[in-house]
N, C-alpha and C positions, 0 to 999 in steps of 0.2 A: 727493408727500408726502415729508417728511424721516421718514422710516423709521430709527429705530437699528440701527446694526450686526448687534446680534445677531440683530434680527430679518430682516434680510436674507441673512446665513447659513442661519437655518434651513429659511427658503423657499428660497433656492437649494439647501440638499440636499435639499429635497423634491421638488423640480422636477430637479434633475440624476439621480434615481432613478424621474424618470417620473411625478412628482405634480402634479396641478395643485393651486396655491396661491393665496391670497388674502389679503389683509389684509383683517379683515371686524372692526364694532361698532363699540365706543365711538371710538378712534382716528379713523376717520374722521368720526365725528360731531364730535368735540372740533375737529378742522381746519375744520369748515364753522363752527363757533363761533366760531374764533379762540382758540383756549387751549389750554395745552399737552395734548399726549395724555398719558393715565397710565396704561391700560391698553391692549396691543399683542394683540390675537388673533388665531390665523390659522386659516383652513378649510382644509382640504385633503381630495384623494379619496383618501391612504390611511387604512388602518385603527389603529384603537388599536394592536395588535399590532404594526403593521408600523411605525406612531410611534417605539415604545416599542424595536426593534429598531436602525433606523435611529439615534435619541439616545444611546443605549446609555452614551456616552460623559458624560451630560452628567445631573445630578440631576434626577431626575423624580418625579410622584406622581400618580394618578389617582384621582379622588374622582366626578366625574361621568360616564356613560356615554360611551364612544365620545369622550370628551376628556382628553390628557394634558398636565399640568404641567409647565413645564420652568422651571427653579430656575437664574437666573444673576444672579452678583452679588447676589443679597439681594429679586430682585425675580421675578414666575411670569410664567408667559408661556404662555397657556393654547394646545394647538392640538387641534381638534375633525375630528369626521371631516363629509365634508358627506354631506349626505342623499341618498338614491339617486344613488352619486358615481359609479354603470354608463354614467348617462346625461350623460356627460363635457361635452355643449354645453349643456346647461342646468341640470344638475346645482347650478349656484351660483345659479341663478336660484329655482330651486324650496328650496333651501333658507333662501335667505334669505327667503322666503315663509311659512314659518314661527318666525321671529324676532318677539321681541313688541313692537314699534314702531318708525313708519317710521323715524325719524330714528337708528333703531341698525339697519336694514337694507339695509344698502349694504355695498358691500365693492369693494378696489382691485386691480386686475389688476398685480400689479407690473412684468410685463412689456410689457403693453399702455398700460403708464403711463396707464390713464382708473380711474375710478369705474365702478361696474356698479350703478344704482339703479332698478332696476324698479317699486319702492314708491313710490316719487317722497320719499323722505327727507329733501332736502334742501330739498324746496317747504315741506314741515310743517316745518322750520328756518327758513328765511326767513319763516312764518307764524307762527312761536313754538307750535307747536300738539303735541301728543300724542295719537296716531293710531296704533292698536292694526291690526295690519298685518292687512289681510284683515278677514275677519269675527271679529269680538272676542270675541264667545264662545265660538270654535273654539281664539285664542288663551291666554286665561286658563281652557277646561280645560285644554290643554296643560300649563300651569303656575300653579297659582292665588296665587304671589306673584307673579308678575306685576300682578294687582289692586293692591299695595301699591306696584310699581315705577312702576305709573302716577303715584300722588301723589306717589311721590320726585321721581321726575323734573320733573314739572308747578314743585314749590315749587321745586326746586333753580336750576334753568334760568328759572323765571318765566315759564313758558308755560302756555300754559290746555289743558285736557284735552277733546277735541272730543266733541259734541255723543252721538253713540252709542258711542262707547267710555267715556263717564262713565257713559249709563244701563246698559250691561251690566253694568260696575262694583257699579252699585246692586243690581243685580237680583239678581247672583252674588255677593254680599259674602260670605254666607253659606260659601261653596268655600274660604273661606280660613282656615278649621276644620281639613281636611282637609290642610293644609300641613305640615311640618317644625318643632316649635318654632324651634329654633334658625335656621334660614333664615327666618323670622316676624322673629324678634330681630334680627338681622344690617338687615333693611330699617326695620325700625319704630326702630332707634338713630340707621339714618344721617338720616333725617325729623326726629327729635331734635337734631341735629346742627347743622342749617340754620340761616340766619343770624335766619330768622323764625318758630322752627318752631310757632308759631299759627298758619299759612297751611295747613301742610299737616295737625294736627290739623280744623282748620274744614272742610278735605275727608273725613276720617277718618269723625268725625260724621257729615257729613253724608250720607254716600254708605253709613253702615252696616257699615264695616269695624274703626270704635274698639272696637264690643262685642264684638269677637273676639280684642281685642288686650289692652283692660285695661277692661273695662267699668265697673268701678266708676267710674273716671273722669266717666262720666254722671250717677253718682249724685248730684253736684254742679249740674248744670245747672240754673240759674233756680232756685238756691238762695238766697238773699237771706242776707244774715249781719249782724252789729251795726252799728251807726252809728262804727266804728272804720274798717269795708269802706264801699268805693266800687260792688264790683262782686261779684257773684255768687259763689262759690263758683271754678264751674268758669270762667268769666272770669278770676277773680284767678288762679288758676294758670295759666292762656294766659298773661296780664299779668306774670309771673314767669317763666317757662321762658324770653321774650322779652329780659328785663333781664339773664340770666347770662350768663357766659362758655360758649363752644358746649365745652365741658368734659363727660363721661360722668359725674362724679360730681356738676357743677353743676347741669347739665342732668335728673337723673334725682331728688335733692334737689329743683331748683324746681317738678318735673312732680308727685310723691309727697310734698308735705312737708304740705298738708292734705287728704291721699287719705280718710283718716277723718272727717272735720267734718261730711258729712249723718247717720251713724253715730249722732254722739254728740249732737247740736245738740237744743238746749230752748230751748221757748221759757218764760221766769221774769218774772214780772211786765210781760209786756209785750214784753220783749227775749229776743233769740237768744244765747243761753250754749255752748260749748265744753268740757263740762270735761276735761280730758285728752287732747285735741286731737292736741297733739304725741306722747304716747307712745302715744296710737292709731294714730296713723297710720304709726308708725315700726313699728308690729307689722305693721299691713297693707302699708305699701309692702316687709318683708321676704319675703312669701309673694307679693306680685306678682313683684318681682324673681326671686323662685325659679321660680317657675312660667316665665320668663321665659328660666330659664336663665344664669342671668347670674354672673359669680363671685363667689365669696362674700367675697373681696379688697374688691369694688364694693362689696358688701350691705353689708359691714362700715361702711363708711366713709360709704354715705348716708344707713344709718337710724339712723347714730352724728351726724350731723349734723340728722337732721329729729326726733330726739329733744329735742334740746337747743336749736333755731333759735328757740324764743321768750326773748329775750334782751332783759329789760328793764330797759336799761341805768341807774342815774343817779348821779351825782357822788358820793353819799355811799359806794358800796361801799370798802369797806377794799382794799388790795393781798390779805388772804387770801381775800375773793371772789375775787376774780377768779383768782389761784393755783387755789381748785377749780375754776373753769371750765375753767381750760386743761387740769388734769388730768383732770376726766371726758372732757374732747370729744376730748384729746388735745393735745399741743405742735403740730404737724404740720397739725391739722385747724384750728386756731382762725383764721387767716387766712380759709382758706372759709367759715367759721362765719359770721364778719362779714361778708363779703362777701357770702351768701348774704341776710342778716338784711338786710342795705341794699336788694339786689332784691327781698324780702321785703315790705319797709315801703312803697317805694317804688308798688308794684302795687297798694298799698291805694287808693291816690288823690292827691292832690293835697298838700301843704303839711304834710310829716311832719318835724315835726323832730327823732326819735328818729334821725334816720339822722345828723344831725351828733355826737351825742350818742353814738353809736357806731363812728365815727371818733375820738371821746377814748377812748373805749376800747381801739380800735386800736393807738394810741400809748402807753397805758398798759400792757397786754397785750406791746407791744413790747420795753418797756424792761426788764418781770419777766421775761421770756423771756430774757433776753438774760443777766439777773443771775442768782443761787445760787435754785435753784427743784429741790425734792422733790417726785417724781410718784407716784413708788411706793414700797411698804414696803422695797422689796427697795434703796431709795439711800439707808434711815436708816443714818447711825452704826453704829448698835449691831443686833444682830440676836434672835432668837427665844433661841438657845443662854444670851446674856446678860441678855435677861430673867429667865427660869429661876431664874439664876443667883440674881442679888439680890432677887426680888422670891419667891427660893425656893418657887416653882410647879413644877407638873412641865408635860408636854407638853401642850397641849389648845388647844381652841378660847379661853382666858383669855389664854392667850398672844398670839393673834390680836389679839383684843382690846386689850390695853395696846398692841401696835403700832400700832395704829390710831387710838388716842388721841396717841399720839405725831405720828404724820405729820399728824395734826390741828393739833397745840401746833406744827411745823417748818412747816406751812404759811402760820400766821401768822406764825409768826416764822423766817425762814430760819438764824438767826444761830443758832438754838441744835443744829442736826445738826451737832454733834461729838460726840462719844465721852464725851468729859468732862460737858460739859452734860447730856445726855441719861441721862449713869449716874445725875446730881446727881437729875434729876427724878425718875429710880427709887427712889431711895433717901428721896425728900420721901414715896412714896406707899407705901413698905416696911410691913407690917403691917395696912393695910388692907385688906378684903373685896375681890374684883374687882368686887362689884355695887358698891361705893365706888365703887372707882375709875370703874368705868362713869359 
């Protein structure tokens, strides 16, 4: 194996202090793959303690039992202790015995320069297959994200998940309740993530582990929607999560943007109606996300996008349309806006031509962005003190008010946030009631 550096120091101070060592998991799976390793592990028979002694020298952190972090260059380098490590000749044998599939159960003798694969890991490589090491339901109580490591792995790698480690899967779905949110989240993103990630929801479903993860998601299934949709509900959103960039805030926008529609869906004269579709769902995909654990940076920015992603675009909007669009969704955000709205349209079905339609947009959007554009009160001109002033109000909510009328009048027309301008328009509306002015 081409082993990095530092990881060949650390196993040699572990072994020059009397440790036997191993390079054990992914790394050795990723070389039988052909693709670079990115994670480096090692097992060894000392103890955390005696780890953490030995490294002394070098940044460390320990978060899971009996395994210490070591921190170099910017990247961790996990090394664990092995399991009954008294029993020095088989000691790596029985631990990688309980590792949860074959093809991350191997590990390399560095000094023996061979593989040690007792599980036969590299056979279930060459078979493309996912093979929960031993008896599978021994393995996922052990750890019941492991349940969800399976479908990672399966979509990622594009191997199929064998025959009784899927039905255990099925059986035990339920175990994965009993999990970590946030370790829940960590695997159910990188699934997200993938190039296809409908392959690995369509395991999810099926095998009974989506209801644990975001169930509402089901409430969509073999839901039929207007003659606008091509496909179901919960199809259309597989059909979308597929078409975006593998992005955590495109990805979690095309997954959540109509988590609400069985919710609100009537059927009126015949046909399926939505009303409020999008600021339904931008309510519920925030409490899934939370629940989720997820930050509120993310929350921010995707149910600021699935609020607003019905976007029906056409020629006649003025520039101060579109000026509010950019300022509700944001400067920043309207790029994914449209681009989300195109995977959007796109998943409906076949021959939509709002999506070129929103490409002139794109370029219109482009150009006002680029020119004299007021997002907020706080870039007029003039401020609250000089309204006051001339319009001889004292402090209150009225005040609020004329500002906002303002940024209304500068959105249409950018030309008049000057000082001068802006005092003139004060002074046209001097004497009047605020409910006038309103």
């Amino acid at each position: 194996m081409d082993i990095p550096s530092f990881v060949t120091s650390v196993i040699k101070r572990l072994q020059d202090n009397g440790f036997k060592s191993y390079v054990v998991g992914g790394a050795i799976r990723d070389m039988f793959l052909g693709r670079p390793a990115t994670d480096w592990d090692i097992a060894t028979s000392a103890s955390a303690e005696e780890i953490k002694q030995l490294f002394n020298d070098i940044t460390s952190f320990s978060l899971k039992h009996e395994t210490v972090t070591l921190v170099h260059l910017g990247r961790h380098y996990e090394i664990t202790t092995i399991r009954d490590s008294d029993d020095t000749e088989f000691a790596i044998e029985k631990d990688l015995g309980h590792r949860d599939f074959t093809l991350n159960a191997m590990a390399y003798d560095v000094d023996g320069r061979m593989v040690l694969d007792p599980n036969r890991g590299r056979n279930d490589i060459i078979e493309k297959t996912i093979r929960a090491v031993g008896d599978p339901e021994e393995r996922f109580m052990e750890d019941p994200v492991r349940l969800l490591r399976a479908v990672r792995f399966a979509v990622e790698l594009g191997f199929r998940i064998e025959e009784r480690t899927m039905q255990t899967i099925c059986i035990m779905s339920n175990r994965l309740a009993s999990a970590a949110c946030e370790r829940i989240r960590d695997e159910f993103m990188k699934i997200l993530m993938i190039k296809r990630p409908s392959d690995g929801f369509r395991i999810l479903r099926q095998s009974g582990l989506l209801i644990h993860i975001i169930p509402e998601l089901l409430e969509g299934f073999m839901k039929r929607q207007n003659i606008h949709h091509h496909y179901t509900i919960y199809r259309h959103i597989m059909e979308s999560i597929d078409r975006v960039d593998p992005d955590p805030v495109m990805r979690l926008t095309a997954l959540l943007h109509d988590i609400a529609k069985p919710r609100v869906r009537q059927r009126i004269n015949g046909k399926f109606r939505f009303f409020r579709h999008a600021e339904e769902s931008a309510l519920l995909a925030g409490e899934i996300m939370e629940r989720l654990k997820l930050s509120n940076e993310l929350i921010r920015e995707v149910t600021n996008l699935i609020e607003f992603h019905m976007i029906n675009y056409d020629r006649n909007w003025s520039d101060g349309v579109i000026r509010r669009l950019i300022r509700r969704v944001g400067p920043d955000n309207m790029d994914n806006l449209i681009k989300f709205r195109k995977a959007d349209l796109s998943a409906h079905g076949p021959g939509k031509e709002e999506i070129t339609l929103l490409s002139e947009l794109e370029k219109r959007a482009e150009v006002i962005r680029k020119g004299s554009m007021v997002n907020r009160i706080a870039d007029l001109a003039i401020d609250g003190d000089k309204v006051m002033r001339i319009l001889g109000i004292s402090s209150g909510p009225d005040v609020g008010r004329v500002l906002k009328i303002l940024l209304e009048k500068v959105t249409d027309h950018p030309d008049l946030n000057t000082e001068d301008r802006l005092t003139d328009l004060l002074k046209g509306i001097k004497g009047k009631s605020t409910k006038k002015v309103q």
